[in-house]
mmJSON file of the N, C-alpha and C atoms, coordinates in Angstrom:
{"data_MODEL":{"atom_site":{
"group_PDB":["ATOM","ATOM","ATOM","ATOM","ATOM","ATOM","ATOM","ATOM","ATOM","ATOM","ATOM","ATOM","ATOM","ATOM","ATOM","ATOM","ATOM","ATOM","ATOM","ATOM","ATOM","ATOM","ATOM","ATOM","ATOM","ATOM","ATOM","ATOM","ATOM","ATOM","ATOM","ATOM","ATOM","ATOM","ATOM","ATOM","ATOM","ATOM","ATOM","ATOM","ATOM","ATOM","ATOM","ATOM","ATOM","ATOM","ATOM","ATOM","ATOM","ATOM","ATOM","ATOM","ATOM","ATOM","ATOM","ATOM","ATOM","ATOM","ATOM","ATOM","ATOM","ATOM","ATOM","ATOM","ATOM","ATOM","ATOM","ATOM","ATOM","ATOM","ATOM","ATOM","ATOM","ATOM","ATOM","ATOM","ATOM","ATOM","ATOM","ATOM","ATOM","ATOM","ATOM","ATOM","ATOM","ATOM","ATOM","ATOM","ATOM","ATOM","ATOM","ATOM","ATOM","ATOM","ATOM","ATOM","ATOM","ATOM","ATOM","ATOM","ATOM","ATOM","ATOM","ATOM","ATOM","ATOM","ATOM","ATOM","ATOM","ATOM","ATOM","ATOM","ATOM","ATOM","ATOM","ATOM","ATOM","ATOM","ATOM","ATOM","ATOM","ATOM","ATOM","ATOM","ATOM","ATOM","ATOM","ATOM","ATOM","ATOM","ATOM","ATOM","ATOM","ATOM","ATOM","ATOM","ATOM","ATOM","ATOM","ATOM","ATOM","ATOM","ATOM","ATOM","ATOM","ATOM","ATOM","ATOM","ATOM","ATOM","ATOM","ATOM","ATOM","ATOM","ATOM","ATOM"],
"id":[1,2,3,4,5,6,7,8,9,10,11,12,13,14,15,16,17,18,19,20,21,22,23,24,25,26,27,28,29,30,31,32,33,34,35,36,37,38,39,40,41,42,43,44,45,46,47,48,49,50,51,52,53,54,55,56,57,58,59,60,61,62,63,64,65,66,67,68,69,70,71,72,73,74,75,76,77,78,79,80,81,82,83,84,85,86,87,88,89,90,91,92,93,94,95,96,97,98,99,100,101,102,103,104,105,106,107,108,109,110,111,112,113,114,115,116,117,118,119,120,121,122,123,124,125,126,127,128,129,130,131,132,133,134,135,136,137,138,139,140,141,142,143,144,145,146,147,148,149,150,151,152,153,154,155,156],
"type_symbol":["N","C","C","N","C","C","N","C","C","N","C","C","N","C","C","N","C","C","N","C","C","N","C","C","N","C","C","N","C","C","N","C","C","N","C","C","N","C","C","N","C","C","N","C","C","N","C","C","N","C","C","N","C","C","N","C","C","N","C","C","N","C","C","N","C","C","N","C","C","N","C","C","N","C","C","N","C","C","N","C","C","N","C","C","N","C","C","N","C","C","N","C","C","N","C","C","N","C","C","N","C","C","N","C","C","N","C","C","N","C","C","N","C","C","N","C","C","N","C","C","N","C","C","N","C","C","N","C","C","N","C","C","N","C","C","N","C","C","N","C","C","N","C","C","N","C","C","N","C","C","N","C","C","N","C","C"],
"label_atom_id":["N","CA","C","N","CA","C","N","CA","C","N","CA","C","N","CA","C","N","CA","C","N","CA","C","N","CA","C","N","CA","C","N","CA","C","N","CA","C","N","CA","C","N","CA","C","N","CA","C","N","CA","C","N","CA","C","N","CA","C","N","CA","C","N","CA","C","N","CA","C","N","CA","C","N","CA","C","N","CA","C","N","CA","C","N","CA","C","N","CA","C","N","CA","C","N","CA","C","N","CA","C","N","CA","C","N","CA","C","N","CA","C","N","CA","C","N","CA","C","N","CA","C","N","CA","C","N","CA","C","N","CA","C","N","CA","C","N","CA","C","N","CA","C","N","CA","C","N","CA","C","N","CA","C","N","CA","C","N","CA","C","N","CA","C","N","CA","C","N","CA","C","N","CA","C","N","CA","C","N","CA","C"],
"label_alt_id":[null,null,null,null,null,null,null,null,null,null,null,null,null,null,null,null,null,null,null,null,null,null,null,null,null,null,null,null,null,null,null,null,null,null,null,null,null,null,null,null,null,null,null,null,null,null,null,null,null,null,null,null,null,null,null,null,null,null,null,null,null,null,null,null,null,null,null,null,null,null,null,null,null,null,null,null,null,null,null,null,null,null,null,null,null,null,null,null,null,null,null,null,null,null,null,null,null,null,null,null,null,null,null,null,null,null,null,null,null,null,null,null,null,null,null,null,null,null,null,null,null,null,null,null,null,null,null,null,null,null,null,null,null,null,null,null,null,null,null,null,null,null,null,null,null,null,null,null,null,null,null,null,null,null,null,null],
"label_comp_id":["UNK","UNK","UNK","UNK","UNK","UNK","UNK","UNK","UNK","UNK","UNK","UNK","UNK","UNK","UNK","UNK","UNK","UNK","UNK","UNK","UNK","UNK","UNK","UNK","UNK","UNK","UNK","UNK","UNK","UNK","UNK","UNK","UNK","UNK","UNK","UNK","UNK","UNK","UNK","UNK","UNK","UNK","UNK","UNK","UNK","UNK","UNK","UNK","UNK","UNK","UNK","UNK","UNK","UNK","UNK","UNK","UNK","UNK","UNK","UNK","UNK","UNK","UNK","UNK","UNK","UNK","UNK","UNK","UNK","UNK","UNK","UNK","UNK","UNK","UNK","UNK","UNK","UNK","UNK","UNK","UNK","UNK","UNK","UNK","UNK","UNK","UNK","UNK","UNK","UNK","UNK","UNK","UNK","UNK","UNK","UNK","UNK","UNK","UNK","UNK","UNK","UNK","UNK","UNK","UNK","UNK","UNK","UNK","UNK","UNK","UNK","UNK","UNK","UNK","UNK","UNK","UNK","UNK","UNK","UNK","UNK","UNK","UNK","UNK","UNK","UNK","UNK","UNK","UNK","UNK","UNK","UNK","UNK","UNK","UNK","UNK","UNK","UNK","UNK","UNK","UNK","UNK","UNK","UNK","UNK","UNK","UNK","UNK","UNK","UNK","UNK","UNK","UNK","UNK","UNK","UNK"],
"label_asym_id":["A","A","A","A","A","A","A","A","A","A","A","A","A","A","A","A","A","A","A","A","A","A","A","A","A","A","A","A","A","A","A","A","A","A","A","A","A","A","A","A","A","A","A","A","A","A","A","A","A","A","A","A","A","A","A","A","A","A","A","A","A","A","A","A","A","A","A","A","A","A","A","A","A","A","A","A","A","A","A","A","A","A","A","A","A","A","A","A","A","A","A","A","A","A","A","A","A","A","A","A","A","A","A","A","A","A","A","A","A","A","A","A","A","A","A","A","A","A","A","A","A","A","A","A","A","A","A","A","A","A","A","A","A","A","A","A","A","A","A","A","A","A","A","A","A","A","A","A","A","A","A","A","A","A","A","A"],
"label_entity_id":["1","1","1","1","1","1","1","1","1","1","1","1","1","1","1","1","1","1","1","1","1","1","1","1","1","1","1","1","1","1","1","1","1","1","1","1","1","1","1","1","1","1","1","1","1","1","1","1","1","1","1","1","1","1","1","1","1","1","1","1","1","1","1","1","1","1","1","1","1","1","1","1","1","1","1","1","1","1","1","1","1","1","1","1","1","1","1","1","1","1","1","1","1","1","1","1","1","1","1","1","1","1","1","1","1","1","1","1","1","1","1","1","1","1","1","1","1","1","1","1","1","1","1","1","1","1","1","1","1","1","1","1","1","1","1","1","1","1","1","1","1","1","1","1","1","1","1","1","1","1","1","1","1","1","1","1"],
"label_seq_id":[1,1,1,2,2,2,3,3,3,4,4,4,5,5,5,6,6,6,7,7,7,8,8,8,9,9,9,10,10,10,11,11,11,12,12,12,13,13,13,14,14,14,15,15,15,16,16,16,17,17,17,18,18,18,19,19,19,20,20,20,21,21,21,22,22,22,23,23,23,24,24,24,25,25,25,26,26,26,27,27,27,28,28,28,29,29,29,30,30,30,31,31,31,32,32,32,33,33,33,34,34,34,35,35,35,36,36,36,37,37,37,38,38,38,39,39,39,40,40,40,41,41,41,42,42,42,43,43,43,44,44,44,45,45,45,46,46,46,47,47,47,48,48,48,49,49,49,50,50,50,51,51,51,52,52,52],
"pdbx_PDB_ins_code":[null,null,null,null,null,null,null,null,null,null,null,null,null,null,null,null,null,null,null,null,null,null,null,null,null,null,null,null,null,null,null,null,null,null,null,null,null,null,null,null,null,null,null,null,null,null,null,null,null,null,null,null,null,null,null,null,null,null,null,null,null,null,null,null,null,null,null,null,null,null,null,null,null,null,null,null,null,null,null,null,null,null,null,null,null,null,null,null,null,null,null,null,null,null,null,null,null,null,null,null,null,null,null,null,null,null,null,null,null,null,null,null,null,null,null,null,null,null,null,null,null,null,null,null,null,null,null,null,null,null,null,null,null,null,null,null,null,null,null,null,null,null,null,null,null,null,null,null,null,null,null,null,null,null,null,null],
"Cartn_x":[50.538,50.617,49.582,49.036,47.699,48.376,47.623,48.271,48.545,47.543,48.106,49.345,49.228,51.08,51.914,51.576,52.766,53.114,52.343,52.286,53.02,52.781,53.169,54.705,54.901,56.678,56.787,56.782,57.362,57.44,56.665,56.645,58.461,58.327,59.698,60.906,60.65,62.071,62.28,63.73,64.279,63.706,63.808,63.235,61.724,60.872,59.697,58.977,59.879,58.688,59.202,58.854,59.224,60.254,61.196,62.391,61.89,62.387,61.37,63.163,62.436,63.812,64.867,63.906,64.917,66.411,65.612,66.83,68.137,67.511,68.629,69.394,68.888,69.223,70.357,69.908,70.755,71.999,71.591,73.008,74.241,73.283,74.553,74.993,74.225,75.058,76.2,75.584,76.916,78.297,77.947,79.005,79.93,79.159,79.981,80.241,79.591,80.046,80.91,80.53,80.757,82.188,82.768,83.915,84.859,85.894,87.086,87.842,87.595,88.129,87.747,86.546,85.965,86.417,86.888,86.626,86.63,86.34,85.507,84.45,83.434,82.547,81.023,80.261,78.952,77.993,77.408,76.671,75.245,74.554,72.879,72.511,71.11,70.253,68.835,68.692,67.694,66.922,66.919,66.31,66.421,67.859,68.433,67.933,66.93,66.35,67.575,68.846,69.755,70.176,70.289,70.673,69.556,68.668,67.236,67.346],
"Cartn_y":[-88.579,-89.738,-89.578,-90.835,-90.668,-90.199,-89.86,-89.881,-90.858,-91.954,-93.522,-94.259,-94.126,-94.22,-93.379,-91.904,-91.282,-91.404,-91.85,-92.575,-93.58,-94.822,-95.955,-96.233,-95.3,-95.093,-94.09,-93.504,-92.511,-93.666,-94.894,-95.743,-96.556,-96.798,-97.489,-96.737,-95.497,-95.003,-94.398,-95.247,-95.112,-93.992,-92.637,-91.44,-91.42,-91.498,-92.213,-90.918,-90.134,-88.697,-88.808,-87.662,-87.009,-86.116,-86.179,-85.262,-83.694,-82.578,-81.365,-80.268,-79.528,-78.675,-78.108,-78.281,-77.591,-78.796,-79.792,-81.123,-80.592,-79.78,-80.004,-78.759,-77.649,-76.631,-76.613,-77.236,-77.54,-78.493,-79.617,-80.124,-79.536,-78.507,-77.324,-76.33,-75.83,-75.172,-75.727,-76.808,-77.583,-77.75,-78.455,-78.105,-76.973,-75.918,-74.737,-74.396,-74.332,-73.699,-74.25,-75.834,-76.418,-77.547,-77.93,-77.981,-77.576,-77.774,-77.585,-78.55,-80.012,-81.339,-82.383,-81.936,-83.188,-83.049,-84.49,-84.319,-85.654,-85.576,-86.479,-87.535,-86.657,-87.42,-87.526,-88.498,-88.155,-88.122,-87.48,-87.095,-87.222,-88.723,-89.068,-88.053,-87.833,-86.797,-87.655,-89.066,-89.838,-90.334,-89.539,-90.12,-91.735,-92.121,-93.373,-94.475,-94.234,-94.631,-95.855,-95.462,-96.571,-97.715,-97.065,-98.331,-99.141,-98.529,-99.451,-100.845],
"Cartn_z":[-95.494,-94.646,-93.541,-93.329,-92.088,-90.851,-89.901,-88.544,-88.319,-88.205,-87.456,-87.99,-89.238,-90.382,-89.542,-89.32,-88.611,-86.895,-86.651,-85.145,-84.716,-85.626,-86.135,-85.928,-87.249,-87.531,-86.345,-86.073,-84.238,-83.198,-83.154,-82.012,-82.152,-83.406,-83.992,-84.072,-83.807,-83.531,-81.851,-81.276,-79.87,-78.874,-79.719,-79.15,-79.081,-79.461,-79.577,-80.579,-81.526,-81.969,-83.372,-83.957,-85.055,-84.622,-85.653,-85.73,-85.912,-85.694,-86.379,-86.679,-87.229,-87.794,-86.995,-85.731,-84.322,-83.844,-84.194,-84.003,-85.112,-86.236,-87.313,-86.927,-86.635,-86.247,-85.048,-84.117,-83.015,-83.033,-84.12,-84.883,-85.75,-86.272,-87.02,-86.161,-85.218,-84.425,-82.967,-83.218,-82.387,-83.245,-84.402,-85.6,-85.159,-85.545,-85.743,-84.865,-83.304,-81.988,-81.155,-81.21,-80.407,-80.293,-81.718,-81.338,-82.495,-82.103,-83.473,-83.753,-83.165,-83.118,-83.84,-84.281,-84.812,-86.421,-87.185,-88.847,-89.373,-89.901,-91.232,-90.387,-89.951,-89.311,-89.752,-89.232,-90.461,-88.852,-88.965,-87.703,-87.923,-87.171,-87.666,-86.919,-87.595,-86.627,-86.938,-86.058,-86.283,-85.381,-84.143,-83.076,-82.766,-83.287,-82.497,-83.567,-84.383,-85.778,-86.196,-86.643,-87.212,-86.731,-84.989,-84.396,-83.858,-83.841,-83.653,-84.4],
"occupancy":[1.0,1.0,1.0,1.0,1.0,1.0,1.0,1.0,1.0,1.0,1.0,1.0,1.0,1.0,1.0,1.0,1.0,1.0,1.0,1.0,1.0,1.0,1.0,1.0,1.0,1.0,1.0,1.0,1.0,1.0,1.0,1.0,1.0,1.0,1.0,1.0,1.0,1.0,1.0,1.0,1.0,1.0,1.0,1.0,1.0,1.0,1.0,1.0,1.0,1.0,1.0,1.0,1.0,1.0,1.0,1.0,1.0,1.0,1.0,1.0,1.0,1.0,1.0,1.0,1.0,1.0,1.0,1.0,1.0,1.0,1.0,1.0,1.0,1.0,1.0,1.0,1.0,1.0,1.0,1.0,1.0,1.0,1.0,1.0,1.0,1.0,1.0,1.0,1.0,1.0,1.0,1.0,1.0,1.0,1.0,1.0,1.0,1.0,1.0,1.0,1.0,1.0,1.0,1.0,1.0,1.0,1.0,1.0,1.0,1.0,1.0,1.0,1.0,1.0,1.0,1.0,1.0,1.0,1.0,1.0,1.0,1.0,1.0,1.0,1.0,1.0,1.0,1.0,1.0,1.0,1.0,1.0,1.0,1.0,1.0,1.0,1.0,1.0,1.0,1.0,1.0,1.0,1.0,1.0,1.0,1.0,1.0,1.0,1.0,1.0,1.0,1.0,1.0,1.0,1.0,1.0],
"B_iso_or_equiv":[0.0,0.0,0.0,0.0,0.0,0.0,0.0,0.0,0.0,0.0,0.0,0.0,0.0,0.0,0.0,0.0,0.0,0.0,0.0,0.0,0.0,0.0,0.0,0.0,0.0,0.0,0.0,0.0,0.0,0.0,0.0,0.0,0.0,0.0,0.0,0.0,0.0,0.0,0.0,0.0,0.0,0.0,0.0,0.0,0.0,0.0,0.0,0.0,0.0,0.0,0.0,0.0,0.0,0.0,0.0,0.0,0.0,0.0,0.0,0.0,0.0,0.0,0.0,0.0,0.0,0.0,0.0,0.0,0.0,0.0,0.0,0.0,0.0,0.0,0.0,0.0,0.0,0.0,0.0,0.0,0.0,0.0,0.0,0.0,0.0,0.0,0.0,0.0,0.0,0.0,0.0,0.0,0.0,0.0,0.0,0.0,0.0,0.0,0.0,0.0,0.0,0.0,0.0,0.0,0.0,0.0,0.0,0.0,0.0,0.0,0.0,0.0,0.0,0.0,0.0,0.0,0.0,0.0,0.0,0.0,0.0,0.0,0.0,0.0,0.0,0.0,0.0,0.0,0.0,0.0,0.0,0.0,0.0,0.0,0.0,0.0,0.0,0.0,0.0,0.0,0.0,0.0,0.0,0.0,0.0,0.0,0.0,0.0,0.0,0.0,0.0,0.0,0.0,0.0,0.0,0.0],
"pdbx_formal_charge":[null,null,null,null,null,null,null,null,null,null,null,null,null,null,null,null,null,null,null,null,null,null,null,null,null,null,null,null,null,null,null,null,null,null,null,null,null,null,null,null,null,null,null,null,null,null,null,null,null,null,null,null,null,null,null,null,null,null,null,null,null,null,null,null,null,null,null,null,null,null,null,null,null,null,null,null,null,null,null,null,null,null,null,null,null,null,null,null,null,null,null,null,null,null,null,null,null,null,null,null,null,null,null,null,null,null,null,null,null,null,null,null,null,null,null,null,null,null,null,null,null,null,null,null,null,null,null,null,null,null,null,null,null,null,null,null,null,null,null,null,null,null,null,null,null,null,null,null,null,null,null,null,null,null,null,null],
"auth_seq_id":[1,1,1,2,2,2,3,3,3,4,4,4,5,5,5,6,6,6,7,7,7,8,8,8,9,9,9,10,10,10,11,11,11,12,12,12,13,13,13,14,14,14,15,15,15,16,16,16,17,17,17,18,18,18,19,19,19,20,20,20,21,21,21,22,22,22,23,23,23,24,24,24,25,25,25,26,26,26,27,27,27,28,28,28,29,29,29,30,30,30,31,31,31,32,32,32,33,33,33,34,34,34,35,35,35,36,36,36,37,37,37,38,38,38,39,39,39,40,40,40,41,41,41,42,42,42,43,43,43,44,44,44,45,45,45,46,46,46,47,47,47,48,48,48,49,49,49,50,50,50,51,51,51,52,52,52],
"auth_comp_id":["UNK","UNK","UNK","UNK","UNK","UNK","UNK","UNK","UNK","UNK","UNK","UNK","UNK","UNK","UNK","UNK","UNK","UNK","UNK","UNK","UNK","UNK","UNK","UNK","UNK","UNK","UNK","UNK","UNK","UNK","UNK","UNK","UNK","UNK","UNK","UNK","UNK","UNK","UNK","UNK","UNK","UNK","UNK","UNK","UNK","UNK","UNK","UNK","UNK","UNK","UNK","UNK","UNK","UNK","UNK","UNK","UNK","UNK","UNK","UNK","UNK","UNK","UNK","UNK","UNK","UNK","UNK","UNK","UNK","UNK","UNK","UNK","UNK","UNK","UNK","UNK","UNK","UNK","UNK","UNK","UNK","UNK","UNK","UNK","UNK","UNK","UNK","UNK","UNK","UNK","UNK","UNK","UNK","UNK","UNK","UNK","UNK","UNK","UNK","UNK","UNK","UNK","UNK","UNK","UNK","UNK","UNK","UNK","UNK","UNK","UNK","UNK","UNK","UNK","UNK","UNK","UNK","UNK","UNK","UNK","UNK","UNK","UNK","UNK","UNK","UNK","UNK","UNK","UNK","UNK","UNK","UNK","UNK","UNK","UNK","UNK","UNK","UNK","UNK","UNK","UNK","UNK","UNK","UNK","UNK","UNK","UNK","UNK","UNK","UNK","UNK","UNK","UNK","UNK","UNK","UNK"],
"auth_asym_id":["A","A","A","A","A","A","A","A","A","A","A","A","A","A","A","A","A","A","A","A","A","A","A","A","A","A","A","A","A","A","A","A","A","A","A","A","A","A","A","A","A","A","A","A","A","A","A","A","A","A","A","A","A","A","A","A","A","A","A","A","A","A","A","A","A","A","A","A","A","A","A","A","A","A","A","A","A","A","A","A","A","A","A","A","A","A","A","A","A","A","A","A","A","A","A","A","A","A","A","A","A","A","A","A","A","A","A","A","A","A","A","A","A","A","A","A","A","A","A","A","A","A","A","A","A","A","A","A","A","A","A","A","A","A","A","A","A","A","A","A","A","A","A","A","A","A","A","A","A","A","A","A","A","A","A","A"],
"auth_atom_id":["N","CA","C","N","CA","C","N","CA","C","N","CA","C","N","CA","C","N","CA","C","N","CA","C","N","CA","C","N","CA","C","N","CA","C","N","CA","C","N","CA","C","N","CA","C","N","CA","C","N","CA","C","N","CA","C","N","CA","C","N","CA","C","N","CA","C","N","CA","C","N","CA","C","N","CA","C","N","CA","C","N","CA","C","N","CA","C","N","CA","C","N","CA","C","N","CA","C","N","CA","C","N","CA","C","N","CA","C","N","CA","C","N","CA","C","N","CA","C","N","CA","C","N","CA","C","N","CA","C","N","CA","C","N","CA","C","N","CA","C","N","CA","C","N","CA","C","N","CA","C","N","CA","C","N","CA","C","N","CA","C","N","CA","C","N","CA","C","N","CA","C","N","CA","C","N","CA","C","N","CA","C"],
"pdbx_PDB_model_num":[1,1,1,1,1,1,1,1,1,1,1,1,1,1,1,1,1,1,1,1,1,1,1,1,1,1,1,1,1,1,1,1,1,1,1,1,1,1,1,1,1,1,1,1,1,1,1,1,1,1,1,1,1,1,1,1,1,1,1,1,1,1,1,1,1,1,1,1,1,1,1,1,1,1,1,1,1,1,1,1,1,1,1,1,1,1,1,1,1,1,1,1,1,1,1,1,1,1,1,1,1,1,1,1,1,1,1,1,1,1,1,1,1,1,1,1,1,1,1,1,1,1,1,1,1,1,1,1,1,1,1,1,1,1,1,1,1,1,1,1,1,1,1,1,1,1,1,1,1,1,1,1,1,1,1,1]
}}}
């Protein structure tokens, strides 16, 4: 994908970037660390992307 394609789509999502593995990383360890309350939940990791 060009840069300006990947630029493009980053402008259109809320957060204004690319997602990178550290976003996903930090979503699973909230999972697991962070509570013991939550279930049957589906958890976006989209930089606000859906509700855009």
């Amino acid at each position: 994908m060009s840069r300006s394609a990947r630029e493009r789509i980053a402008r259109r999502v809320p957060l204004g970037r690319w997602g990178s593995p550290q976003d996903i990383v930090n979503t699973v360890l909230f999972l697991i660390e962070g509570t013991d309350f939550m279930t049957g939940s589906i958890v976006f990791v989209d930089g606000g992307q859906l509700i855009a």
